[in-house]
C-alpha positions as CSV (number, residue, x, y, z in Angstrom):
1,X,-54.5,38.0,17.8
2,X,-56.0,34.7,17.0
3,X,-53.5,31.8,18.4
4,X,-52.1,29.9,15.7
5,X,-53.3,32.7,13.1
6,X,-55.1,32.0,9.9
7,X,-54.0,29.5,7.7
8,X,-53.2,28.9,3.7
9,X,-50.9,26.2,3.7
10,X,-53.6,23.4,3.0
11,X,-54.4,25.5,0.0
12,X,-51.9,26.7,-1.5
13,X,-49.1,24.2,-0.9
14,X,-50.2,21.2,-2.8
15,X,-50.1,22.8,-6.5
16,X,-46.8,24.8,-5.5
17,X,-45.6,21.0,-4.5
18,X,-46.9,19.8,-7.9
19,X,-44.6,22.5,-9.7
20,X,-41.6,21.8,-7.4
21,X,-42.0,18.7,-8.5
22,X,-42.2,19.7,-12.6
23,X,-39.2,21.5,-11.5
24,X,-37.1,18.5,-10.4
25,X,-37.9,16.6,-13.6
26,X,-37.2,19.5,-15.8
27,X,-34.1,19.0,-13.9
28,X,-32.7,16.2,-14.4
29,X,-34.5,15.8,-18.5
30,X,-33.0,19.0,-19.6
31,X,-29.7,19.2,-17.8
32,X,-28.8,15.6,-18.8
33,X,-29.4,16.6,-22.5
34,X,-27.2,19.5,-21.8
35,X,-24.7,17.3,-20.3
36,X,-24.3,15.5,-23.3
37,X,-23.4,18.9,-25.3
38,X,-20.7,20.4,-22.5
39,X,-20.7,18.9,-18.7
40,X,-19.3,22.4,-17.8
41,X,-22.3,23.8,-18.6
42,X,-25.1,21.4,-17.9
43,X,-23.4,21.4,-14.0
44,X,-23.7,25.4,-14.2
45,X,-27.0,25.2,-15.0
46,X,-27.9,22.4,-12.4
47,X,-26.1,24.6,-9.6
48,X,-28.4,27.2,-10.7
49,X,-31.6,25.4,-11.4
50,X,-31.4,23.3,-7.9
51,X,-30.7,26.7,-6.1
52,X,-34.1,27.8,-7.6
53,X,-35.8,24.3,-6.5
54,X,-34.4,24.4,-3.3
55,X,-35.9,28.2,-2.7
56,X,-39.4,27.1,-4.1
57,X,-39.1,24.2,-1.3
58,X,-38.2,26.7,1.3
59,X,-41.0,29.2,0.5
60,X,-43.4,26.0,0.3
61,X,-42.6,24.8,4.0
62,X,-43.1,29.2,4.9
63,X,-46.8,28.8,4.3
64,X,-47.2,26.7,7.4
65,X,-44.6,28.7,9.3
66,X,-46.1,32.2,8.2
67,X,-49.5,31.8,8.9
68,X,-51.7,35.4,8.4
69,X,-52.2,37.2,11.6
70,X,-55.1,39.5,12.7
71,X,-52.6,41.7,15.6
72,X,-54.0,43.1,18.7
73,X,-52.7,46.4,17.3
74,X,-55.4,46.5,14.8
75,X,-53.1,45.3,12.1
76,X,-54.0,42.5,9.5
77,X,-50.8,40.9,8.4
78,X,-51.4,39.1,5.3
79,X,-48.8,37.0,3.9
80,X,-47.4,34.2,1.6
81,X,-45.2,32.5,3.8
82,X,-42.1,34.5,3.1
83,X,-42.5,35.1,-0.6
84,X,-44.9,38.3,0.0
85,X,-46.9,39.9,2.4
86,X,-48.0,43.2,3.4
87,X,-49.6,44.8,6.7
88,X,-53.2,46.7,6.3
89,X,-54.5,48.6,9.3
90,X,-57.7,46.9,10.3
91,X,-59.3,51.0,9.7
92,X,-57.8,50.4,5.7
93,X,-60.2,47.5,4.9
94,X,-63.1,48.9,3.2
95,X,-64.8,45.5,2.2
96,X,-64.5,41.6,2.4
97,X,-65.6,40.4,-0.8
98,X,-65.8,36.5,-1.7
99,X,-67.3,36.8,-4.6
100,X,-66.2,39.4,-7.6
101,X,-65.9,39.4,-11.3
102,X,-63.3,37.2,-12.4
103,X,-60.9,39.9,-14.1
104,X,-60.8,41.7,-10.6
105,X,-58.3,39.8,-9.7
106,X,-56.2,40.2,-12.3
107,X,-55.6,44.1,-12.2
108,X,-52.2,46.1,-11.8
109,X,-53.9,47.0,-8.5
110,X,-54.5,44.2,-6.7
111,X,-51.9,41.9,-4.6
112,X,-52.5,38.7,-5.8
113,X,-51.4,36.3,-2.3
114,X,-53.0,32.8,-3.7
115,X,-49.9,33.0,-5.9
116,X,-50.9,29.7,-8.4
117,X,-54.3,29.2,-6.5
118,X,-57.7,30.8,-7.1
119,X,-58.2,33.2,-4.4
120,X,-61.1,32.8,-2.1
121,X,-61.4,36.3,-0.5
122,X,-60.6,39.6,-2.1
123,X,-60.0,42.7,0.6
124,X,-60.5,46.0,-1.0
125,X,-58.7,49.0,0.6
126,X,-59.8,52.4,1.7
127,X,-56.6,54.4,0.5
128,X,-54.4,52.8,-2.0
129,X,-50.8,51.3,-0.8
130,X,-47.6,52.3,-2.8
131,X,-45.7,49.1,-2.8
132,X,-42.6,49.5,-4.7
133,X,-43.7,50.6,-8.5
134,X,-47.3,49.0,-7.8
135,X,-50.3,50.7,-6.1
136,X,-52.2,48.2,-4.4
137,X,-56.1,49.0,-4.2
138,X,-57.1,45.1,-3.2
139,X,-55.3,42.3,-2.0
140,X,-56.5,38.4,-2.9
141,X,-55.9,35.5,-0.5
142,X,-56.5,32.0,-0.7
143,X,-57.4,30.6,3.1
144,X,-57.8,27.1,3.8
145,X,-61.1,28.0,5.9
146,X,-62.4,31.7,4.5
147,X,-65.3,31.9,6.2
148,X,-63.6,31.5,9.8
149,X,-61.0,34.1,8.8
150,X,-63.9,36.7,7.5
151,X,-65.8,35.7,10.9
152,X,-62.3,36.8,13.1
153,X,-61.4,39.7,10.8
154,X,-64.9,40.8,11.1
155,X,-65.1,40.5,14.9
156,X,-61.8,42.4,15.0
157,X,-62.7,45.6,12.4
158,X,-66.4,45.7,14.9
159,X,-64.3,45.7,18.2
160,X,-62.7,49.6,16.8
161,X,-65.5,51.0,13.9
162,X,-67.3,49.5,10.8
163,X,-66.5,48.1,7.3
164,X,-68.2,47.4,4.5
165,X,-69.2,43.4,3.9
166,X,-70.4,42.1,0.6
167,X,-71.4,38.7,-0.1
């Protein structure tokens, strides 16, 4: 495993930041206006609405936390912070694609990890994953160095049989 891991935060954090932010305005606009109506139910909705803002924060500060591992045990561990993630067997990967089509990564079947960011590396599977109602075929990530990450994952996939690499 790769000390320290692979890390998304630089990429993905500052436009979740920016709607944390919109969050926190529509906050205090909306909920005021509300307030003026019934105070009983503009502090309901606050309750709930910084509840929300305060879970966005938290998954925000994951990224860092929840960095994507490539495991001695041959297993990739991709994750956002602790919003998502899942774990492919190194063997699973069939290619490392940074560069696609742009509705690839928009299909049923792929597991979309840049969340609000454009993804930067797409990894297509061998076999399909059954993930809750979803078959995942291809999962998107958004790294804040890809080409490091597709240099270790690379290295790690030679060190036990081949994949697939496209451009």
């Amino acid at each position: 495993m790769i000390p320290g891991g692979h890390p998304y935060h630089r990429s993905l954090a500052p436009m979740m930041w920016v709607f944390a932010g919109l969050a926190g305005i529509e906050l205090i606009v909306v909920h005021f206006l509300v307030a003026l109506w019934d105070w009983r139910v503009a502090l309901v909705l606050s309750l709930v609405s910084l509840t929300g803002v305060v879970w966005l924060v938290r998954a925000i500060l994951s990224f860092r936390r929840l960095p994507v591992l490539i495991g001695q045990d041959r297993v990739l561990r991709l994750r956002a912070g602790h919003l998502s993630g899942i774990d492919v067997p190194l063997d699973e990967i069939a290619a490392i694609r940074s560069q696609w089509e742009s509705d690839a990564v928009k299909g049923r079947g792929v597991l979309n990890l840049a969340l609000i960011a454009y993804p930067n590396l797409l990894i297509d599977l061998r076999s399909p994953v059954q993930r809750r109602r979803r078959v995942i075929r291809s999962v998107a990530h958004r790294f804040d160095d890809p080409a490091a990450f597709r240099v270790a994952l690379e290295s790690a996939m030679d060190s036990g049989g081949q994949a697939e690499r496209t451009a």
